[in-house]
N, C-alpha and C positions, 0 to 999 in steps of 0.2 A: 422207954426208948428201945428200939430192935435193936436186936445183936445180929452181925454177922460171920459166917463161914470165913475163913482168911480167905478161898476162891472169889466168893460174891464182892469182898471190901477191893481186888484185887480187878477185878471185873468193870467193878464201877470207878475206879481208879485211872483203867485205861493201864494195865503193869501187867507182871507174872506175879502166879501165887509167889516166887519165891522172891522177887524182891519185895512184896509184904512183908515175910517170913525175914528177912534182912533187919526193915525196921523195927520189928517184933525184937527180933534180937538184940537189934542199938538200943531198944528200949524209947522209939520216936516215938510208937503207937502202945498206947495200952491198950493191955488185952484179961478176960477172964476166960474160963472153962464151964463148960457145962457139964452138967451130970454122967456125961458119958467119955468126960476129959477132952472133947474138944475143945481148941481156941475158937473164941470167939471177940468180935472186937466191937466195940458201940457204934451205934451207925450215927451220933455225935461225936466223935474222936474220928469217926472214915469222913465224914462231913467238913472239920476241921482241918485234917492233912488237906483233901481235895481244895479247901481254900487258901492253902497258902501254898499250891503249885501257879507258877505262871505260863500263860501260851505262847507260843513262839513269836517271835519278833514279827511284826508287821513289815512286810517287805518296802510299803509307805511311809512316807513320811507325812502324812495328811492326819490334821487334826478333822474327827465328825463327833456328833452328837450321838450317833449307834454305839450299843455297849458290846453286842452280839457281833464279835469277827471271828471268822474261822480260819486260820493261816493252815491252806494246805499244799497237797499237789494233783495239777489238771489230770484226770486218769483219763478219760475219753471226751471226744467232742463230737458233737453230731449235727451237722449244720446244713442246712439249703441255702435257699439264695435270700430269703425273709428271715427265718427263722434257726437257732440251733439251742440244743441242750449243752451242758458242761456242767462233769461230774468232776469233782474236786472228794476225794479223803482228806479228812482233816482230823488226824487220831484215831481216833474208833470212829469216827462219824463222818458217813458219807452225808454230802451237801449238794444239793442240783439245784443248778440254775436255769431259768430260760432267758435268752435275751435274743438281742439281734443277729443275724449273721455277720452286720456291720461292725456292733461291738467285741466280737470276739475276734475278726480282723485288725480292729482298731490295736486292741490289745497284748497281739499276739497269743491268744490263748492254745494250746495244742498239749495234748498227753506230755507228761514231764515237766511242767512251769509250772512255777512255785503263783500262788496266788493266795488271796484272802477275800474271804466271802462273807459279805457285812449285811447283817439282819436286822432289822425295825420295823418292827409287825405290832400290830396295834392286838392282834390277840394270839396270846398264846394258851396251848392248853396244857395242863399239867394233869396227868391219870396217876395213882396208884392202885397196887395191885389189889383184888378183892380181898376180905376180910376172910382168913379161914373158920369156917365153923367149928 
């Protein structure tokens, strides 16, 4: 299993190294050292915290079949009179959408409102990093 730097568990967490460092402390996350005294934490134990954090409330009340929502906030919009983009932050993860100029009227959508952007894709892909030699 990899270990991680308290930065990297911290990073992929979506936090600061030091509220890591917090639960390291509370003793939430176990942790070892390596050879050179640094902590390191299992990326099954960073795996595990990350599953039992929940996402922000859904501003909806609508039951869907999509697992994939992103609740965040509209940062910019870019619209004609057919077509517009709308970027939403959603934690660390910026989300773009394209739709219609109609439905982002429809919606109210504009920089500052809260929205959640719901995903169902028949593929997604999953990369990791290369193998170091």
């Amino acid at each position: 299993m990899p270990h991680l730097r308290v930065s990297e568990a911290a990073a992929l967490l979506g936090v600061s190294d030091d509220t890591v460092r917090r639960w390291i402390d509370a003793e939430s996350v176990p942790t070892i050292r390596d050879a050179g005294g640094r902590i390191l934490i299992d990326g099954i134990d960073v795996a595990a915290f990350a599953a039992r954090t929940t996402a922000p409330d859904d501003p909806t009340d609508v039951r869907r079949s999509a697992r994939n929502r992103f609740t965040g906030i509209v940062t910019r919009v870019i619209a004609d009179e057919v077509m517009a983009q709308v970027d939403l932050q959603c934690g660390p993860h910026r989300v773009v959408s394209l739709m219609s100029a109609e439905a982002v009227r429809e919606l109210g959508l504009e920089p500052g409102s809260v929205a959640t952007a719901v995903v169902k894709a028949t593929t997604v892909i999953v990369e990791t990093p290369a193998a170091k030699a």
